[in-house]
MIRO-167460 format. One record per residue (C-alpha): residue number from 1; x, y, z. Coordinates in steps of 0.2 Angstrom, whole numbers, plus 5000, padded with zeros to 4 digits. Each point is the difference from the previous one (the first is absolute). Example, Ala and Ser with C-alpha at 12.3 -4.5 7.8 and 13.67 -1.06 7.14 Angstrom:
BEGIN
- nr; X; Y; Z
- 1; 5062; 4978; 5039
- 2; 5006; 5017; 4997
END
This chain:
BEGIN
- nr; X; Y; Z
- 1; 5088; 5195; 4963
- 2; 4983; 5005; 4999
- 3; 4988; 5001; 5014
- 4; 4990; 4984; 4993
- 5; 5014; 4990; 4993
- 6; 4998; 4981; 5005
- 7; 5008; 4991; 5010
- 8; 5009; 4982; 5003
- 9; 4999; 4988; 4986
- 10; 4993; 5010; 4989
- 11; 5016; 5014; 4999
- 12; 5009; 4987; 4993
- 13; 4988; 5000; 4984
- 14; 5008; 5022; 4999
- 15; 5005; 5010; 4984
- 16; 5009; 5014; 4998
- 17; 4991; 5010; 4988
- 18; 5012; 5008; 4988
- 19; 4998; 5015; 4987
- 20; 4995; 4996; 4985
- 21; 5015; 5000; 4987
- 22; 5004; 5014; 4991
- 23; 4990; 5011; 5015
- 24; 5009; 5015; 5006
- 25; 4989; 5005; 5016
- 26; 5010; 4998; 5014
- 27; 5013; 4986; 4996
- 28; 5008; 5004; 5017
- 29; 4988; 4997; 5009
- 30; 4993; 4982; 5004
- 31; 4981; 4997; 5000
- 32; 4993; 4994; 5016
- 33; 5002; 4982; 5004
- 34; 4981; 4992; 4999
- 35; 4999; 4981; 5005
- 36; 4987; 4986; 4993
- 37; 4987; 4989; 5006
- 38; 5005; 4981; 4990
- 39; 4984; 4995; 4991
- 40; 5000; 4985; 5012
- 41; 4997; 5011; 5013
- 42; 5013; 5006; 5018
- 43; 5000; 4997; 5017
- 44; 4995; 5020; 5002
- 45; 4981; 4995; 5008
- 46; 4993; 4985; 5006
- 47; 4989; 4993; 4985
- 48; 5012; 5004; 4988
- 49; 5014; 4990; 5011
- 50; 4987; 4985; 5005
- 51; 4998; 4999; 4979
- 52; 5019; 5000; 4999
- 53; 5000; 4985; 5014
- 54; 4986; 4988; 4991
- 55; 5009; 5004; 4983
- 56; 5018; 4993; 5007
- 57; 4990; 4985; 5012
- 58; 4992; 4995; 4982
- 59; 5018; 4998; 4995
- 60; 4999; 5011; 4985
- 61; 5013; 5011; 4995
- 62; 5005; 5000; 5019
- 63; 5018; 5004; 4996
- 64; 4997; 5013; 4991
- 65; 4992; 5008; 5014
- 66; 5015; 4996; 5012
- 67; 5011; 5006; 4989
- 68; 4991; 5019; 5000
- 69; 4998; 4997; 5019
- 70; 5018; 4998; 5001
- 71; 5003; 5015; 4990
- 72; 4993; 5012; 5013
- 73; 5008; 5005; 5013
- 74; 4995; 5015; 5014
- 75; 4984; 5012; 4997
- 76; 5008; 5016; 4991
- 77; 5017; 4990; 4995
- 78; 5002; 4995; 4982
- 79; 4999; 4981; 4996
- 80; 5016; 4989; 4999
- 81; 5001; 4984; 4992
- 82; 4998; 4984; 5008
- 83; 5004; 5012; 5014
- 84; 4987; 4991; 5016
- 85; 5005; 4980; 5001
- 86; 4985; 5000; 5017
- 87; 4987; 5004; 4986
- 88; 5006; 4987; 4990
- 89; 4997; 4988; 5013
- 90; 4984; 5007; 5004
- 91; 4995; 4996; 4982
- 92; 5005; 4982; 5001
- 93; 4993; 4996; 5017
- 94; 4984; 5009; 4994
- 95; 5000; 4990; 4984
- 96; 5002; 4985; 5009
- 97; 4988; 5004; 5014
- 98; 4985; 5006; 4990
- 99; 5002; 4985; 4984
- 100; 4998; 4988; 5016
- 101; 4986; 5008; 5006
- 102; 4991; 5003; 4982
- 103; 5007; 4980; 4996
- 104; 4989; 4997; 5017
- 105; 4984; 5011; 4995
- 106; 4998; 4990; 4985
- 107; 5004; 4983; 5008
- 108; 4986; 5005; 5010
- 109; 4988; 5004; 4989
- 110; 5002; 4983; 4990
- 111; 5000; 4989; 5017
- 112; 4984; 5010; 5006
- 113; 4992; 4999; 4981
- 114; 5003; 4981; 5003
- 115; 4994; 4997; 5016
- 116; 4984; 5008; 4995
- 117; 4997; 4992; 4984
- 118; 5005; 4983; 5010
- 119; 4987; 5005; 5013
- 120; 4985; 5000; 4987
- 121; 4986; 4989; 5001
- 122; 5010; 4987; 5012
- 123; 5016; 5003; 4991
- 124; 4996; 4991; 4984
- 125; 5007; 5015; 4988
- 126; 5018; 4993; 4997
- 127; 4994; 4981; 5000
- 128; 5001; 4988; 4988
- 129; 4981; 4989; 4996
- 130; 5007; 4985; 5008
- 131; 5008; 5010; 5016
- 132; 4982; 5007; 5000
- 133; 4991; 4984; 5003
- 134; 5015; 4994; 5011
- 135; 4994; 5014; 5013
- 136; 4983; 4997; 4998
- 137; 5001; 4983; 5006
- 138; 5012; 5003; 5014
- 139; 4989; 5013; 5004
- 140; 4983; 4988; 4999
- 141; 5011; 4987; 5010
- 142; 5006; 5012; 5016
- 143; 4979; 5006; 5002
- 144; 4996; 4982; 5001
- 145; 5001; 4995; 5018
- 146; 5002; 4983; 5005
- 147; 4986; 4991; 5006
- 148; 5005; 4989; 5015
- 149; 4986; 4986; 5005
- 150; 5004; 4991; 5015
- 151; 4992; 4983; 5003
- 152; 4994; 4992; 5017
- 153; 5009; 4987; 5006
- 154; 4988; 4985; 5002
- 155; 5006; 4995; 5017
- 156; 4990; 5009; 5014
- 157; 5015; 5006; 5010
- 158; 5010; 5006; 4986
- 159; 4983; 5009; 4995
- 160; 4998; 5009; 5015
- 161; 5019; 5004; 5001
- 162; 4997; 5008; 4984
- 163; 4984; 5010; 5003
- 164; 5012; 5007; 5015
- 165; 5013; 5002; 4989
- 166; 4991; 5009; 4985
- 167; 4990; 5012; 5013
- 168; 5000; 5019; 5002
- 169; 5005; 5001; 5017
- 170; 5016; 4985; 4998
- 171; 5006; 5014; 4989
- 172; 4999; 5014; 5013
- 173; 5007; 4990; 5014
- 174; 5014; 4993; 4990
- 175; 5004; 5020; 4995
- 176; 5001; 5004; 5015
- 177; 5010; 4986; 5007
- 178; 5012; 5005; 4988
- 179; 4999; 5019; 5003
- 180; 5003; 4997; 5018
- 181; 5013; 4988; 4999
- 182; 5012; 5012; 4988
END
C-alpha cells in the first residue's frame, strides 16, 4: 500500500487497477493497490468526517454511508462486506441523534421567530381587528384605578370613630399590632 493511501471508510471505496487489454507489460506482475476518497467525503480528517456527520444527521443518503462504513475494516486491511455491525449501529444511533437535534434547531428557530413577532408593538402582530380592540379595552380598564369616596357618617361619635379610623397613624398601630402579635 502506498505511503499515502487512505484510511478507514474510505478503503472500502478501492480499485484494483488492472492492465489494459491486450497489454503485454508485465502481466505477472499486479499494479499497486491505490485506495479512493468517495465523493461524499471519509472519515480520514476532521472536516471531511464532521461533513460526512451532518450529511447522515440531514438523513440524506445515510445508508449509503453506513454501508461503505461497514465495508472497511482495519487501516492497511482490505475492505470486507457488511464486515463491522458496531459501525452500523453507530450510523443509526447517529442518524437518530443528529435528526433529533436538527428537528430541535428548527423547532427552535420557528418558536423564537414567533415569540418575537408576537412581542411586537404589544403583541398585536398575530391578532385578529377585534382581538385587537378586545386588548385595548382590557388594557384601558386595568390602568383605571378605582376611585373609592368614603362619606362621614352624620352622627358625631360615629364621625370621630371614623376620622380615628381613616388616619395615618390607625394604620401604623394596627400594623404593628399585627406584626407583633404573629
Amino acid at each position: 500500500t502506498p505511503p499515502n493511501a487512505s484510511r478507514g471508510m474510505s478503503r472500502s471505496l478501492g480499485s484494483i487497477p488492472t492492465h489494459p487489454a491486450g497489454s503485454a507489460a508485465h502481466p505477472d506482475r499486479p499494479l499497486p493497490i491505490q485506495w479512493r476518497n468517495p465523493s461524499a467525503g471519509s472519515f480520514d480528517d476532521i472536516g471531511s468526517a464532521m461533513k460526512l456527520l451532518y450529511i447522515m444527521s440531514t438523513v440524506d443518503d445515510w445508508q449509503y454511508l453506513m454501508f461503505r462504513l461497514m465495508d472497511s475494516t482495519h487501516p492497511e486491511h482490505a475492505p470486507q462486506r457488511r464486515d463491522s455491525s458496531p459501525s452500523a449501529l453507530f450510523c443509526i444511533s447517529w442518524m437518530l441523534v443528529g435528526s433529533f437535534f436538527a428537528l430541535n434547531l428548527f423547532v427552535g428557530v420557528v418558536v423564537d421567530n414567533f415569540t418575537r413577532v408576537k412581542g411586537e408593538v404589544d403583541g398585536s402582530a398575530t391578532m385578529t381587528l377585534e382581538q385587537q380592540q378586545w386588548l385595548h379595552t382590557m388594557l384601558a380598564v386595568r390602568r383605571q384605578q378605582p376611585v373609592r369616596v368614603l362619606r362621614r357618617p352624620s352622627s358625631p361619635v360615629r364621625r370621630a370613630l371614623f376620622r380615628v379610623v381613616t388616619s395615618h397613624s390607625f394604620e401604623i398601630f394596627i400594623l404593628t399590632t399585627v406584626v407583633l402579635n404573629v
